[in-house]
C-alpha positions in Angstrom: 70.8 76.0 77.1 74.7 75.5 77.8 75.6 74.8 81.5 79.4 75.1 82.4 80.7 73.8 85.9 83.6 75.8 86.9 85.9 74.3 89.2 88.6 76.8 91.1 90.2 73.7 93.4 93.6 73.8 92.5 93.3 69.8 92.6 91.8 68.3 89.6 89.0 65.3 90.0 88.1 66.8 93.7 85.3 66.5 95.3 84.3 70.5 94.7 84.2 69.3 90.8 81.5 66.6 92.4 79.4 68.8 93.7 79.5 71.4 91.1 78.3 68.8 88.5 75.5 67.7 91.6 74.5 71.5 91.8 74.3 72.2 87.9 72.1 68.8 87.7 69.9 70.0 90.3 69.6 73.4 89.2 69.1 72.6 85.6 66.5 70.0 86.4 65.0 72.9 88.7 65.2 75.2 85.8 63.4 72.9 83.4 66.4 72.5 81.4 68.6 69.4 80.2 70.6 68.3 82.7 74.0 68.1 80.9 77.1 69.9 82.2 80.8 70.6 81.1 83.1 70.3 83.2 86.1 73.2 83.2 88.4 72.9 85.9 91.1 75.2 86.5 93.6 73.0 88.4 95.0 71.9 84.7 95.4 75.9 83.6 97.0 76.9 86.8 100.7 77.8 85.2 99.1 79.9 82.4 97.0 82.0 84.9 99.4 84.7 85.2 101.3 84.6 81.3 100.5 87.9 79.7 98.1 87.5 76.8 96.2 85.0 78.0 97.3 82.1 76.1 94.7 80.3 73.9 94.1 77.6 76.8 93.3 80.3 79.0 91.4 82.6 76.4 89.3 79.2 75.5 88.0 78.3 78.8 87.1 82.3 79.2 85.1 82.2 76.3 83.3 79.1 77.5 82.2 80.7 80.8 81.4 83.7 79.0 78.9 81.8 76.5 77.9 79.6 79.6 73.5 80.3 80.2 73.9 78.4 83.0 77.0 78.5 85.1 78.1 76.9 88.4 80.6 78.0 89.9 82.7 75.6 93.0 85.0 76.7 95.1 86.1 74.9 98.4 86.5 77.1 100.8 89.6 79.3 101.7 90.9 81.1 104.6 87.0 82.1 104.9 86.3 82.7 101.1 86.8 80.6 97.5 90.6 80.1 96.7 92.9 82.4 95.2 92.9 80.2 92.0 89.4 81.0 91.2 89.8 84.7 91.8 92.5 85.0 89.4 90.5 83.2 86.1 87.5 85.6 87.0 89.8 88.7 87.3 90.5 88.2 83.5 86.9 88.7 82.1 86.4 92.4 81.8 83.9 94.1 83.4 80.5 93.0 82.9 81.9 90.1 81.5 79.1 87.8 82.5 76.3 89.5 81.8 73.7 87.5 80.2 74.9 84.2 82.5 72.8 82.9 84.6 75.2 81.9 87.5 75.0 79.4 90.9 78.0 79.8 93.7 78.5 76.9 95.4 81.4 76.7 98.4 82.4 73.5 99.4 83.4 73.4 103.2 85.1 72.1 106.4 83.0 73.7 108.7 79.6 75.0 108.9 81.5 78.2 110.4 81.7 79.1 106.9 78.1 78.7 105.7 77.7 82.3 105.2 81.1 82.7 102.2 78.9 82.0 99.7 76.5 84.3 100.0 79.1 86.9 101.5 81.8 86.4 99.1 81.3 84.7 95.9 78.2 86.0 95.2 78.6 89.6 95.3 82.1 89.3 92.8 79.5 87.1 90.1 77.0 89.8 90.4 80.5 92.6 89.7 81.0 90.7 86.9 77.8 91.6 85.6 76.1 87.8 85.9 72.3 86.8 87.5 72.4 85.5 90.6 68.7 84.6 91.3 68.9 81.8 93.7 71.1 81.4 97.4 74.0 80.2 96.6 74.8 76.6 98.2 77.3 75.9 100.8 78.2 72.0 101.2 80.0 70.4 104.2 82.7 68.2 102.5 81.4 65.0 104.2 78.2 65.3 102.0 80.2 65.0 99.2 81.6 62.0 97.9 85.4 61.1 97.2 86.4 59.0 94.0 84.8 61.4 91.5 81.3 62.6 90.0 80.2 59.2 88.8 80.5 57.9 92.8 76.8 57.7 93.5 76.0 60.4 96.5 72.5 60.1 98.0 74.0 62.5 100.6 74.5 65.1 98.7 71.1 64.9 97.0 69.6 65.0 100.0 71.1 68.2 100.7 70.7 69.6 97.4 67.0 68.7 96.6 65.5 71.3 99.0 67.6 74.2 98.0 66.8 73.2 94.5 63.2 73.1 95.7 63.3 76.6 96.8 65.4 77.8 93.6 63.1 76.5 90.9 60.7 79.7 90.4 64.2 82.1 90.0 66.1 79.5 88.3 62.9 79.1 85.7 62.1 82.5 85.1 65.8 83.7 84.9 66.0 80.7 81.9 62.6 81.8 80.5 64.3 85.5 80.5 67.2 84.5 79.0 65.6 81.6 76.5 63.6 84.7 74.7 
């Protein structure tokens, strides 16, 4: 099973790309399934976003979401929601252009005002696009994430993670059963 992190911070190496990678190994592990990720960050695609076409950068990383079984998808949190940046890559699949993913929203956030965006916002535009959302999605404060990268150990953040993981393992293993046959 491929598992695809995608990042929509307009900063590359930021701590949402940490704790998508965090989420995908805790929801593969969940899932029963190999716990290696690729990374696809949109902070280096940025400029070709809006070129007619897309260019083959952008039409690459589409395709690699769209093939994705398991995809995270990280977003820290803007004005409320995920960032613009984000929102613009996923308005270039067409319609339905996830179906067959199985997909995990993660919001990475300031305050805990904002604990609800996940759920509200980012999940309901994965399932337009036609993906499987079986689990909550997962909304981290930004101090439970680690700075310096994904290779920065973060005992935090797996403490946060495990029990949502916990409580996602029966939908994340069916939904890979489902899609596995």
């Amino acid at each position: 099973m491929t598992t695809t992190v995608l990042v929509g911070n307009p900063r590359p190496h930021s701590r949402t790309a940490t704790a998508g990678l965090a989420v995908a190994r805790h929801a593969a592990r969940a899932a029963g399934l190999p716990e290696r990720a690729d990374l696809l960050e949109l902070a280096g695609l940025q400029p070709l976003l809006l070129t007619p076409g897309p260019p083959l950068d952008v039409a690459a990383a589409l395709e690699q979401v769209r093939a994705a079984e398991l995809l995270v998808v990280a977003s820290p949190t803007y004005k409320a929601t995920y960032t613009g940046l984000l929102k613009v890559f996923l308005d270039l699949l067409p319609p339905g252009g996830l179906a067959g993913v199985t997909a995990v929203p993660v919001l990475v956030m300031a305050s805990p005002a904002h604990t609800l965006a996940v759920d509200v916002h980012l999940r309901p535009l994965l399932l337009e696009l036609g993906a499987t959302v079986p689990a909550a999605g997962v909304a981290l404060l930004q101090d439970t994430v680690p700075a310096g990268g994904p290779d920065v150990p973060a005992p935090l953040l797996d403490e946060v993670l495990a029990p949502w993981a916990g409580a996602a393992a029966p939908a994340l293993r069916a939904t890979a059963r489902a899609t596995a046959s």
